[in-house]
C-alpha positions as CSV (number, residue, x, y, z in Angstrom):
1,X,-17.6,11.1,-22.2
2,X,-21.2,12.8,-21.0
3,X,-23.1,15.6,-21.8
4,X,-25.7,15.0,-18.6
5,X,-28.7,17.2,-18.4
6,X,-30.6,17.3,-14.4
7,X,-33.8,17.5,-13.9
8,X,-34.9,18.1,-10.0
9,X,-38.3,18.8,-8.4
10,X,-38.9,21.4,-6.4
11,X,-37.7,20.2,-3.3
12,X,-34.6,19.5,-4.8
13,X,-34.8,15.7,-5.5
14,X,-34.0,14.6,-8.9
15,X,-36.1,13.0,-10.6
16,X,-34.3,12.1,-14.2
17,X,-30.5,12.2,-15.6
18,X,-30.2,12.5,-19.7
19,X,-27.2,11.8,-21.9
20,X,-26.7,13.1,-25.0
21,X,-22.9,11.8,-24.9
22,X,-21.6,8.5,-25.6
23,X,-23.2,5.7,-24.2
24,X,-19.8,3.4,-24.1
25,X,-18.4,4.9,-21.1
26,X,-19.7,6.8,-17.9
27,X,-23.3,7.4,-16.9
28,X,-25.3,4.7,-18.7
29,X,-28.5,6.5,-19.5
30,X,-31.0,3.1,-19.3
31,X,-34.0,5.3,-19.6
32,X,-35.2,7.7,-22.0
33,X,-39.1,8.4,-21.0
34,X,-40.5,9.8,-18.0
35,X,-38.6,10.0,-14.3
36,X,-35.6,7.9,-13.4
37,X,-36.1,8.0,-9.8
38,X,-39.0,7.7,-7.4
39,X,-38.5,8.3,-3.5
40,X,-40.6,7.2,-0.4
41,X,-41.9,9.8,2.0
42,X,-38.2,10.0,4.1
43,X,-36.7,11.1,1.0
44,X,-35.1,7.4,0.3
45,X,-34.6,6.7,-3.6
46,X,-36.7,3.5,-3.7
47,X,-36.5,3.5,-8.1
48,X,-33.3,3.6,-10.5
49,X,-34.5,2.9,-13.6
50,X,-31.1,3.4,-15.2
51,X,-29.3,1.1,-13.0
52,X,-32.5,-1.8,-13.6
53,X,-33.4,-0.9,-10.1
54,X,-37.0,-1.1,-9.5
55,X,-37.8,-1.3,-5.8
56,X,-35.4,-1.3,-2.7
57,X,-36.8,-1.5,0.9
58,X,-35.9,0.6,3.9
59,X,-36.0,0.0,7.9
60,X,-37.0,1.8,10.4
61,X,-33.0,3.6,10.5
62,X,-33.9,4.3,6.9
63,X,-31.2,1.6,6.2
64,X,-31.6,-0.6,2.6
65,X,-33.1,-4.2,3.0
66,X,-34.1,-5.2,-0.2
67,X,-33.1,-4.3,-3.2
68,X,-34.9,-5.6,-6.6
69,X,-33.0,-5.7,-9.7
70,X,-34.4,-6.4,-13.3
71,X,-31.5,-7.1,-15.5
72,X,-31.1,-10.2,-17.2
73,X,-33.9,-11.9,-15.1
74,X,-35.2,-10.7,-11.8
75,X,-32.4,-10.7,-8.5
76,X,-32.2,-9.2,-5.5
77,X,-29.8,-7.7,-2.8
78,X,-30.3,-8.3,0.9
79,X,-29.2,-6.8,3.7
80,X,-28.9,-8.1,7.6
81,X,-28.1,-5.3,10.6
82,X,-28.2,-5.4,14.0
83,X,-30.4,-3.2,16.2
84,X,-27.6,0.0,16.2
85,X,-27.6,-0.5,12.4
86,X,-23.9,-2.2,11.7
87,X,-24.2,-4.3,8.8
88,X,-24.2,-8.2,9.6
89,X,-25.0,-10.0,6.1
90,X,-25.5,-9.4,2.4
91,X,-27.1,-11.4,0.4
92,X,-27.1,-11.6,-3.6
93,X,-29.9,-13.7,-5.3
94,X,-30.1,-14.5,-9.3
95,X,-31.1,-17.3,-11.3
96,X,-27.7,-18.6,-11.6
97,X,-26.2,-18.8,-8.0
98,X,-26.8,-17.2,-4.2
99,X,-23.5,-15.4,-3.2
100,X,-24.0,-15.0,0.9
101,X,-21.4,-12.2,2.6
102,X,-21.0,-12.2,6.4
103,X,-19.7,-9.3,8.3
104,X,-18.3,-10.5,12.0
105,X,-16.6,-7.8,13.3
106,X,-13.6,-7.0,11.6
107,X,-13.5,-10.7,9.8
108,X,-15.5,-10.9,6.1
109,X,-16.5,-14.3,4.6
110,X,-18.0,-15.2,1.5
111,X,-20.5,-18.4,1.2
112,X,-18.4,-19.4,5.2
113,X,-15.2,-19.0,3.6
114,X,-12.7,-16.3,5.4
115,X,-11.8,-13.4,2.9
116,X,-10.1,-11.3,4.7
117,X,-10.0,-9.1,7.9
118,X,-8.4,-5.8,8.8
119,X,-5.8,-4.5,10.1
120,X,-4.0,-0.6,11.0
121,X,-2.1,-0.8,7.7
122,X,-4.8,-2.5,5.2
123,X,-5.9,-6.0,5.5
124,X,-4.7,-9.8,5.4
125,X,-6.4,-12.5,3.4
126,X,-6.0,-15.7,3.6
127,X,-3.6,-17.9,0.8
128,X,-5.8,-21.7,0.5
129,X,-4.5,-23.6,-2.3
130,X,-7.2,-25.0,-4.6
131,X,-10.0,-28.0,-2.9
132,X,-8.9,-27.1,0.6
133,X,-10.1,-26.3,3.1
134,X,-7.0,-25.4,5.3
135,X,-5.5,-21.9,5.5
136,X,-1.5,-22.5,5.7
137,X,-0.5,-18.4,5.5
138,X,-1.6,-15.3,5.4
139,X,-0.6,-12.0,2.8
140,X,-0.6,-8.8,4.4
141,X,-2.2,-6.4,1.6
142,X,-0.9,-2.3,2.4
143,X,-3.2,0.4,1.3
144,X,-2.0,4.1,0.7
145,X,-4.7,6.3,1.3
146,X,-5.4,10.2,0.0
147,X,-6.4,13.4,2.9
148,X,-10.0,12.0,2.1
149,X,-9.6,8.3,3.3
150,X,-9.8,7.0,-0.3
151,X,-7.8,4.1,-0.9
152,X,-5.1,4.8,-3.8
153,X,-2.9,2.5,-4.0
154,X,-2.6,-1.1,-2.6
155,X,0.5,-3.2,-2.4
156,X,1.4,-6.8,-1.0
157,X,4.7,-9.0,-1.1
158,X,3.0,-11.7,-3.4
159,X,6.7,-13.6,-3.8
160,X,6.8,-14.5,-0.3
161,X,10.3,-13.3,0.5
162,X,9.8,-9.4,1.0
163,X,11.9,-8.5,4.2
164,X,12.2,-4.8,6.0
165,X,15.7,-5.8,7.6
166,X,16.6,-2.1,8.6
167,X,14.4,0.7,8.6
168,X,16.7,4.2,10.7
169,X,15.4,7.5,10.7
170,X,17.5,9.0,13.9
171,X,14.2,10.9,15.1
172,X,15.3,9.7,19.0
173,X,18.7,7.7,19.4
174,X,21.4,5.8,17.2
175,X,20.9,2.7,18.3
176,X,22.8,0.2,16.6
177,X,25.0,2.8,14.9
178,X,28.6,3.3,16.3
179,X,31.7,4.9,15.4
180,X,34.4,3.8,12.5
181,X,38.1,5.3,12.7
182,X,38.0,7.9,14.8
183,X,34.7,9.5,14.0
184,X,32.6,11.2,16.4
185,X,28.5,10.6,15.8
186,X,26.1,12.6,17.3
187,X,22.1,13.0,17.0
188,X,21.1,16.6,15.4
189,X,17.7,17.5,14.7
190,X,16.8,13.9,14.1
191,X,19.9,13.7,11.8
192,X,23.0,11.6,12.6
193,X,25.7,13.9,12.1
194,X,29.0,12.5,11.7
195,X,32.4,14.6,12.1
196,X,34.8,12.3,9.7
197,X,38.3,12.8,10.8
198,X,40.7,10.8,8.9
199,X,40.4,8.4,6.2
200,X,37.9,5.8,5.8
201,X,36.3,7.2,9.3
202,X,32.4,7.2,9.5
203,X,29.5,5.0,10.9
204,X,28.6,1.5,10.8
205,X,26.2,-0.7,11.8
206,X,26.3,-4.8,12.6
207,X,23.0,-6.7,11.3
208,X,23.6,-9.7,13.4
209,X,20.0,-11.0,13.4
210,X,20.3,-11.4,9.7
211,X,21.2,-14.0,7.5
212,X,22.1,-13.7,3.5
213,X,20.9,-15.5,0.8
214,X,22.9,-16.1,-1.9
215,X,20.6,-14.8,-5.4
216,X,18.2,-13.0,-3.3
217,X,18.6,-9.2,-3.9
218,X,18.5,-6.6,-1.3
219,X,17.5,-2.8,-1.9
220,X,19.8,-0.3,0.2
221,X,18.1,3.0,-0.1
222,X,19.8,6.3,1.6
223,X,18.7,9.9,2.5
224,X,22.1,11.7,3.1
225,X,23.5,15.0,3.0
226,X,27.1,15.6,2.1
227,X,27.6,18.5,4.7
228,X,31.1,20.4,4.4
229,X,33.1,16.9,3.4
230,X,35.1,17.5,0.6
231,X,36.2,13.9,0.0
232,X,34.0,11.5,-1.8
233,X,31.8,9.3,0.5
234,X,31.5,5.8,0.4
235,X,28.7,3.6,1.1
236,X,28.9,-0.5,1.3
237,X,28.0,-3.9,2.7
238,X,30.3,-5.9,4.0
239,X,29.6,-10.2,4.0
240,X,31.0,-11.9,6.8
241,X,30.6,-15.7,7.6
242,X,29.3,-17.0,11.0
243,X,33.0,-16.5,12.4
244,X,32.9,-12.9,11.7
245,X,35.5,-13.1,8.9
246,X,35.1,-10.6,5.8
247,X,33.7,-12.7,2.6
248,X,32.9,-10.4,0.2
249,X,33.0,-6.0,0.2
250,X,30.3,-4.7,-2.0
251,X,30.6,-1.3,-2.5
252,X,27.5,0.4,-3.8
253,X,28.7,3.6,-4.6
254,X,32.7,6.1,-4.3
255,X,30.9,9.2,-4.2
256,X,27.7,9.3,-2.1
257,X,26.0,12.5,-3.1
258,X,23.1,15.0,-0.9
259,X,19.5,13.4,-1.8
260,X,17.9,10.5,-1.9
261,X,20.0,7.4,-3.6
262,X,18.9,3.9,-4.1
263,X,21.4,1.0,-4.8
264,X,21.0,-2.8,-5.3
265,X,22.9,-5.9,-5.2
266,X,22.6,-9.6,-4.9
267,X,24.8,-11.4,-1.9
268,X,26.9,-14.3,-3.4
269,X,27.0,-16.5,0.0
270,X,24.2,-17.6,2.5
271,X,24.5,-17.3,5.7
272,X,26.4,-14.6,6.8
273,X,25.5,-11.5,8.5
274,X,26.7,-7.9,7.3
275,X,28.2,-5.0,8.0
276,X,26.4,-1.7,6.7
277,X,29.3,1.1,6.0
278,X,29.0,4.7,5.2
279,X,32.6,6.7,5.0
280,X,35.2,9.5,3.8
281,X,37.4,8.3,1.1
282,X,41.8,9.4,0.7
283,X,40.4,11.7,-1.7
284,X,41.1,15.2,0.7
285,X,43.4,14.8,3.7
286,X,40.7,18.0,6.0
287,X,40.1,16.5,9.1
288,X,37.2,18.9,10.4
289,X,34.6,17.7,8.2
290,X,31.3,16.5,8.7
291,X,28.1,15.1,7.0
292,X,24.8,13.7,7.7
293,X,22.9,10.5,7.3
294,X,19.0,11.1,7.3
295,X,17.1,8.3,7.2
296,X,18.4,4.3,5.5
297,X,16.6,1.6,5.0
298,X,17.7,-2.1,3.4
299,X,14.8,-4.6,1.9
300,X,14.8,-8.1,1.0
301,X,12.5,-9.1,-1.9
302,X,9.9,-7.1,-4.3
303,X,6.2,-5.5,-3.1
304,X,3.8,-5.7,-5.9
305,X,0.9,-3.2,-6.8
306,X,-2.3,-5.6,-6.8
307,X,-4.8,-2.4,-7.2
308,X,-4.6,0.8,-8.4
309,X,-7.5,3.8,-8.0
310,X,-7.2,7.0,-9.6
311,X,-10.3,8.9,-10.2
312,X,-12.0,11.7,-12.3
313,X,-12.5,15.1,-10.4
314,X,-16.1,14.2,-10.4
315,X,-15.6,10.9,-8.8
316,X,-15.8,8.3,-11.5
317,X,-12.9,5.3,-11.5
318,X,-10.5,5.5,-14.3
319,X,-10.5,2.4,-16.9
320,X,-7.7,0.3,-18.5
321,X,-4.8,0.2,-16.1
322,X,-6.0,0.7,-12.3
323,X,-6.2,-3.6,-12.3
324,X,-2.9,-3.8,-13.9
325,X,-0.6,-6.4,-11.2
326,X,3.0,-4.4,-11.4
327,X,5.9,-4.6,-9.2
């Protein structure tokens, strides 16, 4: 891709960058005579020939005002900070358009319009259907970050029906999680442990606060560990209409195994809240047996990868599929 030669002075500042690689991809080598770069007396490049720069103004915090850009026609790039030096404005100039960007605090607007702000996760951006000026939702964008800070991955729920219904990881209590057929659950080492005893005995959990709906599909996934149980272990959701009576049994799997296991299905009535099952099977007729649920989580909807940023050791973004949209 480059085949870059350095040249510095002798206060370590360089001065010009030469390719002999291709010119298609990488560093774009603009200029082929004389220095690259020119600094003012605080060491601030003020010249980039190969980027088209040719002069970019400083303040007093040795912060960029003005940059000057000769590429098709003369532009420039301006900057607004307060006193502490936080940026407040940005300003891009060419012969076609003025683009204006506005910093207030942890908001960011483009020519007055919102953009998008932050928050702990990522950031939220606004959804304004086309000539209007109203703002009738918001889409939370999540970024996964590397031990550096760099953003890696980001992901949104762009279908609008994304839903975290249960999210248990028994680090502090089982809440929610009771006893089925003579079991007897307890909390160990942020585990629940569950001693099975007969038949069809294990743990349970009602999700009264949510409702089914019919075609939409939800994602059951389960961190478990079989234990000593020697019968096969079966995990289900049970449909149940506003009355509490059983609708539909949808078992996801006979013979739950140690590891991580995902599952899906689609609920075939609306309405109804569910019952979340893990138990022994009839299979062995042992009594003291036990095994150990993890961490489960069930999830309405798709997330969507909207961005994607995978890099070269030496920094450079890779091309061709970081901007690929995939769920």
């Amino acid at each position: 891709m480059d085949d870059l030669v350095y040249t510095y002075d002798t206060g370590n500042k360089l001065l010009s960058v030469t390719d002999s690689g291709t010119t298609n991809t990488g560093f774009k080598d603009n200029n082929t005579t004389g220095d690259d770069y020119s600094y003012d007396l605080n060491g601030n490049m003020t010249e980039d020939k190969n980027k088209r720069i040719t002069n970019i103004d400083y303040n007093y915090l040795n912060l960029p005002t003005k940059i000057d850009i000769s590429y098709g026609g003369s532009s420039n790039i301006r900057y607004i900070y307060d006193a502490l030096g936080t940026k407040l404005s940005k300003q891009v100039s060419s012969k076609f358009e003025i683009s204006t960007t506005d910093y207030a605090g942890n908001f960011v607007y483009q020519n007055n319009q919102l953009q998008f702000f932050n928050q702990a996760e990522g950031y939220i951006q606004p959804v304004i259907a086309s000539d209007s000026e109203a703002i009738p939702q918001y889409e939370y964008v999540y970024q996964y970050k590397d031990h550096l800070g760099n953003v890696r991955l980001s992901y949104m729920n762009s279908t609008g029906v994304y839903q975290r219904i249960l999210n248990n990881r028994f680090t502090e209590d089982l809440e929610g999680w009771l006893e089925n057929t003579n079991a007897n659950n307890s909390l160990e080492n942020g585990r629940l442990k569950s001693e099975v005893q007969q038949a069809w005995s294990g743990v349970k959990h009602y999700l009264e606060d949510f409702t089914t709906t019919a075609g939409k599909t939800l994602k059951v996934k389960v961190v478990f560990d079989k234990g000593n149980t020697q019968s096969n272990i079966r995990l289900y959701l049970n449909e149940r209409d506003p009355d509490g009576n059983h609708v539909a049994y949808n078992v996801r799997t006979y013979d739950l195994q140690t590891g991580t296991s995902e599952f899906s299905y689609t609920p075939s009535t609306t309405g109804n809240s569910i019952i979340f099952r893990i138990d022994k099977d009839n299979t062995h007729t042992d009594t003291e047996t036990y095994f150990y649920l993890d961490a489960v989580s069930l999830v309405q909807g798709e997330l969507e990868i909207v961005e994607e940023s995978n890099y070269y050791p030496f920094g450079l973004l890779h091309k061709g599929y970081n901007n690929i949209v995939s769920s």
